[in-house]
Phi, psi and omega in degrees: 000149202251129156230138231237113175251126181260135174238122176239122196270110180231151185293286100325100192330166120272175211261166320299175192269126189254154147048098173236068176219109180284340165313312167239058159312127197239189074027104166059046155259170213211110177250121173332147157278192136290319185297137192285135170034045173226175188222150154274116184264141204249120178254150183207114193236094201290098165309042179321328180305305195288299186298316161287357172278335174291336195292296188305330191291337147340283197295325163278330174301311197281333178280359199216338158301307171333274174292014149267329173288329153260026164268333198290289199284323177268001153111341221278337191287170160272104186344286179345300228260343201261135165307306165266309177082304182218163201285307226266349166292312166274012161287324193290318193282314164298335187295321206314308225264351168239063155285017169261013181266134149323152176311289213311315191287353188297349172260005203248310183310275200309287200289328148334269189318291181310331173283329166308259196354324197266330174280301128353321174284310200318293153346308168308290167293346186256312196107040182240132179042086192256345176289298191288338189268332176289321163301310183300326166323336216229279203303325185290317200290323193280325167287327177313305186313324183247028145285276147038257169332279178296356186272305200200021178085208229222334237251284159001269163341318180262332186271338191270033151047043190285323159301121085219339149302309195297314170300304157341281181344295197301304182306317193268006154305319171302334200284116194260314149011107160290153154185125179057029236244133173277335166290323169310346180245358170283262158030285181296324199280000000 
């Protein structure tokens, strides 16, 4: 759970004095300061709302980065705007970025990947197994990242900010929090 500390410089408690244990700050507790005869007063506000809104914001960015990236390929974007454009452009840019694959084998990699990316979104977006679709979601941005890499350098990795999807991924895995969730009605039933 995520917490938000409001800290207030006050000359003296008032009595009595609750909770001086910094170990069990609670709601409205009073702590020595460092500062000689002032005390801190602590508000302390464990947010479940502010973690859930980070959670969803997760799931829709990564999940919808996906599936933009395989509107891209499949043509749906507008040529001005598109990376790719067309399924045989990303056939080109995947053969490029695994040249350690046989041609042949190159049509069978982009459709894998693409079929992860649709899936993986979905998942995401509905909120089914979201802890586990966010690591393969993390683990897949990372095989991108050092195809990437070995393909065609670092540069590539940093400007499409693929570490820093892959971290997200990695962050909202960590997040055991339900909210808006298909797991959250498994769960009741």
């Amino acid at each position: 759970m995520i917490e938000l500390l409001y800290v207030i410089l006050v000359k003296s408690p008032p009595t009595p004095l609750r909770n001086t244990n910094r170990a069990k700050l609670t709601e409205g507790a009073y702590i020595p300061s460092t500062r000689r005869n002032q005390w801190v007063y602590a508000l302390v506000y464990k947010t479940k709302i502010m973690q859930n809104i980070i959670k969803l914001a997760l799931r829709l960015s990564i999940a919808l980065g996906f599936l933009s990236a395989v509107a891209d390929r499949l043509g749906l974007w507008d040529e001005e705007i598109s990376n790719w454009g067309t399924w045989e452009s990303f056939l080109d840019y995947t053969a490029f970025i695994n040249p350690w694959f046989p041609e042949s084998m190159i049509p069978a990699i982009g459709f894998v990947a693409t079929v992860l990316e649709v899936v993986f979104a979905v998942f995401l977006l509905i909120g089914f197994k979201t802890s586990l679709f966010a690591k393969l979601s993390g683990y897949l941005l990372l095989i991108f990242a050092l195809s990437m890499t070995f393909s065609s350098g670092i540069k590539g990795v940093f400007d499409y900010s693929v570490l820093t999807a892959a971290a997200a991924c990695f962050a909202l895995s960590e997040m055991k929090t339900k909210y808006l969730e298909v797991d959250s009605l498994i769960q009741r039933g």
